[in-house]
BAVEXVO-45558 format. One line per field, with one value per atom (N, C-alpha, C): atom name; y, x, z; residue in three letters. Coordinates in Angstrom, 3 decimals. Atoms other than C-alpha are relative to their C-alpha. Last residue first. Layout:
<sites>
atomo: [CA:...];
py: [Y:...];
px: [X:...];
pz: [Z:...];
residuo: [ALA:...];
</sites>
This chain:
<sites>
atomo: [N:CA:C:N:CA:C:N:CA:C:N:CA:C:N:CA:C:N:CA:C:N:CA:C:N:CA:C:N:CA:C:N:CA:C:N:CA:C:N:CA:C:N:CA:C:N:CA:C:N:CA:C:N:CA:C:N:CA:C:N:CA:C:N:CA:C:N:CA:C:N:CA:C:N:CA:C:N:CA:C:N:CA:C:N:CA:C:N:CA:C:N:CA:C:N:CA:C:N:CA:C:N:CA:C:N:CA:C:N:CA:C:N:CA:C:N:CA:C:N:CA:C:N:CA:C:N:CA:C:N:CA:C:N:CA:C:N:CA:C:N:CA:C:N:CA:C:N:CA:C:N:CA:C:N:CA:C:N:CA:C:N:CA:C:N:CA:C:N:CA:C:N:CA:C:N:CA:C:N:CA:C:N:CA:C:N:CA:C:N:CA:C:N:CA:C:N:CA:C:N:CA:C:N:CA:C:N:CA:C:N:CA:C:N:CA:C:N:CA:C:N:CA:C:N:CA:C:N:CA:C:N:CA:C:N:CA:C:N:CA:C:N:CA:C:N:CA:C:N:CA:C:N:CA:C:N:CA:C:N:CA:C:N:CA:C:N:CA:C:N:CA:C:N:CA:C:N:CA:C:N:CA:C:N:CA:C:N:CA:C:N:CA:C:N:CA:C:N:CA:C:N:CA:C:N:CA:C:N:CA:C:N:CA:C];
py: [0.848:-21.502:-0.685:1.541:-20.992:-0.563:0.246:-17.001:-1.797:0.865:-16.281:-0.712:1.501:-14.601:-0.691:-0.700:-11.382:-1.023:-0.210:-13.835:1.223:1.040:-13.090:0.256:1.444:-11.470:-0.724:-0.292:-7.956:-1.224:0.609:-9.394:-0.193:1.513:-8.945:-0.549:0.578:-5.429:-1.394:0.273:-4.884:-0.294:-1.466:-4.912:-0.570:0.515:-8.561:1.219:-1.105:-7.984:0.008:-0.874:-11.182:0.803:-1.288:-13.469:1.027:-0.374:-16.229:0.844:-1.011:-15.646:0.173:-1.246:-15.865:0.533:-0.479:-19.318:1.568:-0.418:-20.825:0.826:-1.043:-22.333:0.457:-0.525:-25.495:1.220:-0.861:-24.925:-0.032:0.794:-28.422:0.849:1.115:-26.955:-0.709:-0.382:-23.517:-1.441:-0.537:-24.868:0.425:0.981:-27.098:0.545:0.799:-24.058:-0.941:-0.545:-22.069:-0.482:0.429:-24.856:0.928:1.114:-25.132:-0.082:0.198:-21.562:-1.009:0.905:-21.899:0.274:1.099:-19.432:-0.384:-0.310:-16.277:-1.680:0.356:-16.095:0.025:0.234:-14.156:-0.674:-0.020:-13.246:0.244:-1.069:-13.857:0.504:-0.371:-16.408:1.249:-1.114:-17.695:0.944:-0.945:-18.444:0.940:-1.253:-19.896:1.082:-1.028:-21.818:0.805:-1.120:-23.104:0.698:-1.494:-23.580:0.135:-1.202:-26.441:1.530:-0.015:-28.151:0.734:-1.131:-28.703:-0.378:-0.496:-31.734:1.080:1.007:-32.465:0.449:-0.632:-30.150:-1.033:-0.172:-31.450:0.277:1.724:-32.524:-0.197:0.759:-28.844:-1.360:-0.311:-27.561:-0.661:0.711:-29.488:0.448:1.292:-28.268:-0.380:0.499:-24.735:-1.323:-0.534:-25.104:0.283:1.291:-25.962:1.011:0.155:-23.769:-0.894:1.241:-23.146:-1.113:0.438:-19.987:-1.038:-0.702:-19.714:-0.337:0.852:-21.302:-0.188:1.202:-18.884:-1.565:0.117:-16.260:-0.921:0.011:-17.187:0.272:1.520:-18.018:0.123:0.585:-14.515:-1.570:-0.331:-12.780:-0.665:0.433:-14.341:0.377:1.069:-13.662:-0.951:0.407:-10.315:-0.991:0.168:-10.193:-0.073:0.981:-11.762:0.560:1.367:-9.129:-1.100:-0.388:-6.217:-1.061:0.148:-7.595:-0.091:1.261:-7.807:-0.188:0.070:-4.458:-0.767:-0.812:-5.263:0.580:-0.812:-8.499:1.362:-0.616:-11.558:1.474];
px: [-1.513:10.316:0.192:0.256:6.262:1.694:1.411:5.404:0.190:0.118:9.073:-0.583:0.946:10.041:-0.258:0.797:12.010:-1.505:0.437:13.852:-1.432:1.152:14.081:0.184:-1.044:17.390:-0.901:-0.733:14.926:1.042:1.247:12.494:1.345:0.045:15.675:-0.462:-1.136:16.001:0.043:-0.261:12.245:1.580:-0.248:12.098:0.478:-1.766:12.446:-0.180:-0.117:8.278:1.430:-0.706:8.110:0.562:1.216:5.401:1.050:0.604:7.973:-1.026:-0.040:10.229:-0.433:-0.639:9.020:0.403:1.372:6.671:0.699:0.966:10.071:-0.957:-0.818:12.411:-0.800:-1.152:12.515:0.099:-1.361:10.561:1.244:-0.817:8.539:0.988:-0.201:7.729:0.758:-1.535:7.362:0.259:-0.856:4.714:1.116:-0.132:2.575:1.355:-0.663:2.889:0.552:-1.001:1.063:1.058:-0.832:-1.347:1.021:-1.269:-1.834:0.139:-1.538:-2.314:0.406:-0.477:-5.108:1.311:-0.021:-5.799:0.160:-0.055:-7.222:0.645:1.136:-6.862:0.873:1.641:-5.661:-0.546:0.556:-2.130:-1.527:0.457:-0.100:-1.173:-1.009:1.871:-0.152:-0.289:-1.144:0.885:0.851:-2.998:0.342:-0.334:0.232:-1.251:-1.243:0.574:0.499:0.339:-3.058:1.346:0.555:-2.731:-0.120:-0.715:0.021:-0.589:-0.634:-1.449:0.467:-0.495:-1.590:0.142:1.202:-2.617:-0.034:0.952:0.871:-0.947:1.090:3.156:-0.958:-1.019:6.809:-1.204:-0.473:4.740:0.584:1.064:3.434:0.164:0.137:6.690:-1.178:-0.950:7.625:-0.341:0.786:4.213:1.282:1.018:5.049:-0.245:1.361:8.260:-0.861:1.197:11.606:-1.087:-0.005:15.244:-1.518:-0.234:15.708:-0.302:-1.860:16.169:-0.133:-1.178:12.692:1.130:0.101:10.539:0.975:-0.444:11.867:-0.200:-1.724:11.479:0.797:-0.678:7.817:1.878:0.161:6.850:0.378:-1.102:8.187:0.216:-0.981:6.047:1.057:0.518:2.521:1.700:-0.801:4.189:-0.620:-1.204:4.329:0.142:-0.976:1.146:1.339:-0.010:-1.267:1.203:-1.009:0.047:0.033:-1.723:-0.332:0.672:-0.653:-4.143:1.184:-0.713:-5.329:0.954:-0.648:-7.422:1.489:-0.520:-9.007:1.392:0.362:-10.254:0.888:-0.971:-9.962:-0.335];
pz: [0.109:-20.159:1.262:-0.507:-19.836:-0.497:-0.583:-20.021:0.693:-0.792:-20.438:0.406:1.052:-23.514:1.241:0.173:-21.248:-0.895:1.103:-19.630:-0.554:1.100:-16.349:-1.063:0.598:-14.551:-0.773:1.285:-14.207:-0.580:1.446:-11.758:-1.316:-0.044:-8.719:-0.961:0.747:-10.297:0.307:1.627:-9.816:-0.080:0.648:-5.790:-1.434:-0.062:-3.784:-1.153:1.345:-2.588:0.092:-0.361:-0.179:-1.249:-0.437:-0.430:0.006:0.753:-2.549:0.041:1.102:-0.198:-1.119:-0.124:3.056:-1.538:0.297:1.682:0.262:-1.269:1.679:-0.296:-0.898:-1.127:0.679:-1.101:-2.772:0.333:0.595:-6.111:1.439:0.752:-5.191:-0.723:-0.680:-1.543:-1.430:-0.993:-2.483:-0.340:0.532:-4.633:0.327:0.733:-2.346:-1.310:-0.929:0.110:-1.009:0.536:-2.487:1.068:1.684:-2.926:0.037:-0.248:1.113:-1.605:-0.815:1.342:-0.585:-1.297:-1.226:0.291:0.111:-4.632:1.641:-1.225:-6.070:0.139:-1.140:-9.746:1.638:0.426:-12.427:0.932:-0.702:-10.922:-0.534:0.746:-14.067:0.756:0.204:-12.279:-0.201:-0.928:-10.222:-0.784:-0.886:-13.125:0.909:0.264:-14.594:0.361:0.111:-12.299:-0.718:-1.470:-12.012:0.266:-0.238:-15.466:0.495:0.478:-15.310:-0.534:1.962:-13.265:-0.156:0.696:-9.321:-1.238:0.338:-7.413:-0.817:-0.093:-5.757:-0.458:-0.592:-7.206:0.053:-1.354:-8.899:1.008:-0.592:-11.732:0.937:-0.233:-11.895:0.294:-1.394:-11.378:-0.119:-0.461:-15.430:1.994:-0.211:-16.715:1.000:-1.122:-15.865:0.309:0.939:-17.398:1.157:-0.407:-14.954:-0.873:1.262:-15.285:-0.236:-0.192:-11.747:-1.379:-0.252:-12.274:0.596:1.303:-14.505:0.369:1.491:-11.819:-0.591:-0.532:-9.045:-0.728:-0.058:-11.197:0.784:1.208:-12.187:0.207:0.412:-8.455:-1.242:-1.082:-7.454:-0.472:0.250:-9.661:0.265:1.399:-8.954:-0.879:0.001:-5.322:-2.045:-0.392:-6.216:0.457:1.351:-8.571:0.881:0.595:-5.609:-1.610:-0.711:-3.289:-0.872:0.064:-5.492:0.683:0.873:-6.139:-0.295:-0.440:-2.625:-1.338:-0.893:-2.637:0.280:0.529:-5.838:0.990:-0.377:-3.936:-0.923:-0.865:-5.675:0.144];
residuo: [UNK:UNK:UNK:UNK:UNK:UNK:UNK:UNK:UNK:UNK:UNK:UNK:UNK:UNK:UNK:UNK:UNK:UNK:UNK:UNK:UNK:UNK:UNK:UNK:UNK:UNK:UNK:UNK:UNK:UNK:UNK:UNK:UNK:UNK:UNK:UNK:UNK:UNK:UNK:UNK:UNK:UNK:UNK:UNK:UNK:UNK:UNK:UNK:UNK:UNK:UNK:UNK:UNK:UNK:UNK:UNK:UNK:UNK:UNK:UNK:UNK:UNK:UNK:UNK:UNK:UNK:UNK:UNK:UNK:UNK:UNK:UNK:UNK:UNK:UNK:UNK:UNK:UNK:UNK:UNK:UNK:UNK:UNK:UNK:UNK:UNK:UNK:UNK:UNK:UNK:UNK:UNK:UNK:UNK:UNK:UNK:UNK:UNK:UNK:UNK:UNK:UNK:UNK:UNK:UNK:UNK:UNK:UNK:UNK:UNK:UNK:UNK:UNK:UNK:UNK:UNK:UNK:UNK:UNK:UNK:UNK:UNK:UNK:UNK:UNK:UNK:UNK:UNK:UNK:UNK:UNK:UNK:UNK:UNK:UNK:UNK:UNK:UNK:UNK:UNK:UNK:UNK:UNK:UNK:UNK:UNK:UNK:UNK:UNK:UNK:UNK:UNK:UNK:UNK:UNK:UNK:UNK:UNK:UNK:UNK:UNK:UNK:UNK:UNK:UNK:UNK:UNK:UNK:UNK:UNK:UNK:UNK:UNK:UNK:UNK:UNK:UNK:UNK:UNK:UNK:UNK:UNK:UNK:UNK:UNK:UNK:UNK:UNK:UNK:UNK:UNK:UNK:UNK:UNK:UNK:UNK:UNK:UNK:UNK:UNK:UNK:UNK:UNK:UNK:UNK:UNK:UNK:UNK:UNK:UNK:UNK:UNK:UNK:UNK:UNK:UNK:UNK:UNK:UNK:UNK:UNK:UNK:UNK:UNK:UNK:UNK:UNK:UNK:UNK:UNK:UNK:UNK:UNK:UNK:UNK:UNK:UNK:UNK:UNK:UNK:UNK:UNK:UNK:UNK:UNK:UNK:UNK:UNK:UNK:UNK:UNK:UNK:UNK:UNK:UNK:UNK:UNK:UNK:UNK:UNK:UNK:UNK:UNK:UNK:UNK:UNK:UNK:UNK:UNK:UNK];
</sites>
């Protein structure tokens, strides 16, 4: 991934962990909800280590229920702040 591209891949690498989390689901548990997907490619993305496919971050919206708008969409640190602080895989 591009150095450039980084701030985007940690806010939805962000987004997909709090949307996880309040919906109470592990990685493994969205992963079973995710066609083709494990449970380290979510946390890959989570912790924005890798680069990945539209249609896998589609595939994710899709089993957290909620739209590709808002898991790309920077929702400013107090939104982050309701996470567990222990969270890597609750």
């Amino acid at each position: 991934m591009r150095a450039r591209d980084e701030k985007y891949f940690e806010i939805i690498g962000k987004n997909v962990r709090h949307f996880r989390i309040s919906r109470g689901l592990s990685q493994q548990s969205l992963a079973v909800l995710c066609d083709k997907i494990d449970r380290s490619k979510i946390s890959d993305i989570e912790n924005a280590k890798e680069d990945f496919m539209m249609s896998t971050l589609l595939e994710i919206c899709e089993g957290l229920e909620i739209s590709l708008n808002e898991v790309i969409q920077d929702h400013g640190d107090s939104f982050y702040s309701t996470m567990g602080r222990n969270s890597s895989d609750n």
